[in-house]
C-alpha positions in Angstrom: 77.4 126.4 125.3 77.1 123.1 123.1 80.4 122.6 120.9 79.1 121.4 117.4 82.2 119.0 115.6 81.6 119.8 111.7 81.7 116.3 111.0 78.5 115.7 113.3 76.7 118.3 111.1 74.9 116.9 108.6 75.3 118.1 104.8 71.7 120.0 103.6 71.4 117.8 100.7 73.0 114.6 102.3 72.4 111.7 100.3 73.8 108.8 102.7 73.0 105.6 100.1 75.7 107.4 97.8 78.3 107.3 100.2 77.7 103.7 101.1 77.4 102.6 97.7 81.6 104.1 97.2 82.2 101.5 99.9 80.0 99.0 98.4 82.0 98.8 95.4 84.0 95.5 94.8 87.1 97.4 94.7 86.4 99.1 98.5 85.7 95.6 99.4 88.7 93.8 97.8 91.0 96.4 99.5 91.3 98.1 95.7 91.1 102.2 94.9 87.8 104.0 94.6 87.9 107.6 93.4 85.9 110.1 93.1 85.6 114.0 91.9 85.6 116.2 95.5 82.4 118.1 93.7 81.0 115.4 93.7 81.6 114.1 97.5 81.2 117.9 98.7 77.6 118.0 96.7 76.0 114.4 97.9 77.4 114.2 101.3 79.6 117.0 101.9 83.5 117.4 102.9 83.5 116.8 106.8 81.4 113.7 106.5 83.4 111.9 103.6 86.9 112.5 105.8 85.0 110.8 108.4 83.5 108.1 107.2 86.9 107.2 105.0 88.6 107.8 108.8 86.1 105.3 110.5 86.7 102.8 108.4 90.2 102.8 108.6 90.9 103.5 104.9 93.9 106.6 103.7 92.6 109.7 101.9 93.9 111.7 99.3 93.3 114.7 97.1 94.7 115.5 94.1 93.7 117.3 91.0 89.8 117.8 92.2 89.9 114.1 93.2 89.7 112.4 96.0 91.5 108.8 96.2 90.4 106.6 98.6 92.8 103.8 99.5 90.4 100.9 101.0 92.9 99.0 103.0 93.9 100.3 106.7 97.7 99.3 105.9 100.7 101.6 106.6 100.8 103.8 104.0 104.0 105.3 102.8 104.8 107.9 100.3 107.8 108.0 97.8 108.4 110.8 95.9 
């Protein structure tokens, strides 16, 4: 039996020049905050495949509010509340 990871599945309507142009973006580059509505990500590329391309590039996720912040700098992150 073949064990498929959900991230190695590809999204039907996967639209891979969308997700490359969120990292494009001067503020991705620059280390700055990219955002974008998780309808969005979940309709162009899909859920699994955004987590993992934010993951492979070393950058933090987080949801909030229908949105998904993207913090484009592999730093320690810490959370105050």
């Amino acid at each position: 039996m073949q064990i498929v990871h959900a991230a190695t599945v590809r999204h039907p309507n996967a639209n891979p020049s969308w997700c490359a142009r969120i990292f494009d973006a001067k503020a991705a580059r620059t280390g700055g905050i990219v955002r974008r509505a998780v309808r969005d990500v979940e309709r162009e590329i899909g859920r699994p495949a955004f987590v993992s391309e934010v993951s492979r590039r070393g950058f933090h996720l987080v949801e909030c509010g229908g949105q998904f912040i993207i913090i484009c700098n592999a730093g320690e992150m810490i959370v105050h509340t």
